[in-house]
Every structure is written in structure tokens, then in C-alpha cells.
Residue frames as qw, qx, qy, qz and C-alpha x, y, z in Angstrom:
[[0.517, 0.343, 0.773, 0.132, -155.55, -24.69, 76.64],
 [0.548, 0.659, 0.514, 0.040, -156.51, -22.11, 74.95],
 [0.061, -0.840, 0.462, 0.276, -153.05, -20.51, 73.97],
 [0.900, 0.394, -0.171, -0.078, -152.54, -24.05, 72.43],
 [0.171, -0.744, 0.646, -0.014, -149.77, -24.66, 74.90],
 [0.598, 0.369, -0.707, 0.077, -147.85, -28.16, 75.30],
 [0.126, 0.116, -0.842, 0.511, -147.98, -28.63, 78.80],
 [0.743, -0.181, 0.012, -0.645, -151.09, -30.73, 79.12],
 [0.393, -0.187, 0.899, 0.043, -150.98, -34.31, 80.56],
 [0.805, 0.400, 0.437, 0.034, -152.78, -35.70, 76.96],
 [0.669, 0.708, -0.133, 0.183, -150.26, -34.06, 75.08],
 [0.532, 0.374, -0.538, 0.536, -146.89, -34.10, 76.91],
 [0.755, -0.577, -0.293, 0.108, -147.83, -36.17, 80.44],
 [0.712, -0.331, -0.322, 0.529, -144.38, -35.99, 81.60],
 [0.200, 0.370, -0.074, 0.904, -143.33, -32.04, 80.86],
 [0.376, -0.562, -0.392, -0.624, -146.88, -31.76, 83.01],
 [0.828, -0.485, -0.279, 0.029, -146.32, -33.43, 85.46],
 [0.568, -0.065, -0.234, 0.786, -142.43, -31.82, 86.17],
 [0.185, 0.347, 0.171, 0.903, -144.56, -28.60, 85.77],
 [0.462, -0.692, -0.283, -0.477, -147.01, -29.08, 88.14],
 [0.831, -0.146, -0.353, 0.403, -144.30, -30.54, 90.54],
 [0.429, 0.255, -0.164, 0.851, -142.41, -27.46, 90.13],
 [0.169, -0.498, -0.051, -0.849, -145.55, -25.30, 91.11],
 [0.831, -0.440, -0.339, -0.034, -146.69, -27.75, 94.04],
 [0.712, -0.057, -0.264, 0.648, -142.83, -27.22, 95.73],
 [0.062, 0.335, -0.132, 0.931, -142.98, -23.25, 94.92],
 [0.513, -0.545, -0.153, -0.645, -146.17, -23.17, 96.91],
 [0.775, -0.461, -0.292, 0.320, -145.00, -25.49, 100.23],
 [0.634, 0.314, -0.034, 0.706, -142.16, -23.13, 100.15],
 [0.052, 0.554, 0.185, 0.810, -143.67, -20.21, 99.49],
 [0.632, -0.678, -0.311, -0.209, -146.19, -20.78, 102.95],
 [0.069, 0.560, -0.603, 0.564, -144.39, -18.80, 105.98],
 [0.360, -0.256, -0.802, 0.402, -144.05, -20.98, 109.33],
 [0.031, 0.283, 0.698, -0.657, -146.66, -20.67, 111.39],
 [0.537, 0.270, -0.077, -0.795, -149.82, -19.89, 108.36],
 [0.597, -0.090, 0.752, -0.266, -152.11, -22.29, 107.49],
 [0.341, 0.437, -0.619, -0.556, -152.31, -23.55, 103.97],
 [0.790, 0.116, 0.577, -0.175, -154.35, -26.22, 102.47],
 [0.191, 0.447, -0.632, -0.603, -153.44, -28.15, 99.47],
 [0.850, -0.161, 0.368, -0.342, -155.65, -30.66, 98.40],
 [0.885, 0.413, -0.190, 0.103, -153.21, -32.53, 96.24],
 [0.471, -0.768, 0.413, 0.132, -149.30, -33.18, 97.21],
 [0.204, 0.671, -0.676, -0.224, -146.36, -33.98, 95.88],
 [0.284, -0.117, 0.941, 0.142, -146.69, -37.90, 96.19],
 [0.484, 0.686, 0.272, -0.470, -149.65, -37.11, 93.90],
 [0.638, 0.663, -0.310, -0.240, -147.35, -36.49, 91.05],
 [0.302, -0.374, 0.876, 0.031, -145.13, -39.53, 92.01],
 [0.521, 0.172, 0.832, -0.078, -148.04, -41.79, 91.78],
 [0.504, 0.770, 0.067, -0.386, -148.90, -39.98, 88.32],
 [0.132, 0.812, -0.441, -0.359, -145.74, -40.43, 87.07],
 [0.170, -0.293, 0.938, 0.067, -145.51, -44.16, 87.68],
 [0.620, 0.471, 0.521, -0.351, -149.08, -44.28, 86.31],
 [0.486, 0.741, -0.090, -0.454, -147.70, -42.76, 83.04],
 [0.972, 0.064, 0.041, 0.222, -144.57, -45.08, 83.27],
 [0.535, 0.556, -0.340, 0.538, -141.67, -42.71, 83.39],
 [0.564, -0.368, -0.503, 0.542, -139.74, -41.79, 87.08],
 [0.236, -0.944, -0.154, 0.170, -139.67, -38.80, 88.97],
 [0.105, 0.964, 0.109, 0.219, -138.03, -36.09, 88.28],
 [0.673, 0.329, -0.432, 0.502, -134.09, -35.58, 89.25],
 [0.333, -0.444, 0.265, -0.788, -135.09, -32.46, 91.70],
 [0.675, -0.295, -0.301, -0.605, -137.20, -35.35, 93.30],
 [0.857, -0.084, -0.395, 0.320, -135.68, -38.56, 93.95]]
């Protein structure tokens, strides 16, 4: 916000919402087998965002 970016969900939901996607995946990923890792959000999170905003998920998604 205060770099005056674009990727904010009141000024460009959907670029936000592929951008938080992207950083939600790199972090499951990122977690080696067998460490525990909490997230408190998840990826059907930004599904149910996306169909809140009215466009679909993401191509990477589906």
C-alpha cells in the first residue's frame, strides 16, 4: 500500500487474488515432508473469493 502498488483486492480483486494464490502454493510446496506448518487460510479460500468477486479460478488451478 504504501508503494501505491496495484495488487490490492479494492483495486484489481482478481490480479490479487492470482497473487496471493501464487504465494499460498509457493508456501505448501515450499514445507519439507515431515515439518509442521500452519496456514490459517488455504487455497479453497481464494476459490471461494474468486467466485465471490465473480470471475473463475485461475488456469494453474482448475
Amino acid at each position: 500500500m504504501a508503494t501505491g502498488g496495484e495488487i490490492l483486492p479494492w483495486k484489481n480483486p482478481k490480479l490479487f487474488q492470482e497473487e496471493i494464490l501464487r504465494k499460498r502454493i509457493a508456501f505448501f510446496e515450499s514445507v519439507p515432508d515431515g515439518v509442521v506448518a500452519f496456514a490459517d487460510r488455504g487455497i479453497p479460500d481464494q476459490l471461494a473469493f474468486a467466485r465471490y468477486k465473480g470471475f473463475g479460478a485461475p488456469e494453474f488451478q482448475v
